[in-house]
C-alpha positions in Angstrom: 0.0 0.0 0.0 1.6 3.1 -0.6 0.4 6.0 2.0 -0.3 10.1 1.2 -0.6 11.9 4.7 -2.0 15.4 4.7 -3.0 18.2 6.5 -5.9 19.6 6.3 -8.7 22.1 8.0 -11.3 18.9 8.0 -12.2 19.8 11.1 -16.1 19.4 11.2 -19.2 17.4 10.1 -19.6 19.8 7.3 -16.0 19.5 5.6 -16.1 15.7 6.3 -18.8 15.6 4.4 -17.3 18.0 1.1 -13.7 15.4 1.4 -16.3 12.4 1.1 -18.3 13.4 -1.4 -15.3 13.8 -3.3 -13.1 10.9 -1.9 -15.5 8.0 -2.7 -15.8 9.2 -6.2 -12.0 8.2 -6.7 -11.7 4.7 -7.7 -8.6 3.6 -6.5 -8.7 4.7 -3.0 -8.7 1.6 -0.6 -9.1 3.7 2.4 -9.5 6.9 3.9 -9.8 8.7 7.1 -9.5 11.6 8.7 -8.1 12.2 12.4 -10.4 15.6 13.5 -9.0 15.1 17.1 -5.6 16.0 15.9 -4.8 19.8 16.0 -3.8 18.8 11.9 -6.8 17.1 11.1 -4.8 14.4 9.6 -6.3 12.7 6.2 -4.5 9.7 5.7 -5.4 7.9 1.9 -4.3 4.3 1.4 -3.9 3.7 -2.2 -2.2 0.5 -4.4 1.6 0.5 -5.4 1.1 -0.3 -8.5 2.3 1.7 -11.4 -1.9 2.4 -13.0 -2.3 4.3 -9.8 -3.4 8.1 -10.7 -3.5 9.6 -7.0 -0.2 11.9 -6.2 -0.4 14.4 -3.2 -0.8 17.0 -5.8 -4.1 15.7 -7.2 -5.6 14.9 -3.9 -4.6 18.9 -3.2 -6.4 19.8 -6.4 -9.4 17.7 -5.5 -9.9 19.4 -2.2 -8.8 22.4 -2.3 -10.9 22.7 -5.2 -14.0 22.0 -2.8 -13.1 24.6 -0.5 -10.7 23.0 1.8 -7.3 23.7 2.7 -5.2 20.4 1.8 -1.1 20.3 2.9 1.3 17.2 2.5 3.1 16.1 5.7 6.1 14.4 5.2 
């Protein structure tokens, strides 16, 4: 599984629900989540290592920030 760990201001029921409504439209994804009890409201995005995978940190920034969230990668 390869891993993309982001920041993010998903901090609430209603910005949980913009990243879902856009997460579970990516096929690809394996899992998701997003740790609101962290002061970086941590989305963490499980997707396969092989080489057809489209996700990079840069589209998953694109995705969301694109709905009105503020999207970061952590290192």
């Amino acid at each position: 599984m390869n891993v993309l760990v982001f920041r993010t201001n998903i901090n609430s029921g209603q910005r949980l629900h913009k990243a879902a409504c856009r997460l579970c439209k990516l096929r690809g994804i394996c899992r998701w989540s997003v740790d609101m009890e962290d002061r970086d409201c941590v989305l963490r995005i499980e997707t396969p290592t092989d080489l057809t995978n489209p996700y990079t940190e840069q589209s998953i920034i694109r995705l969301l920030t694109r709905a009105g969230l503020q999207c970061e990668a952590l290192l």
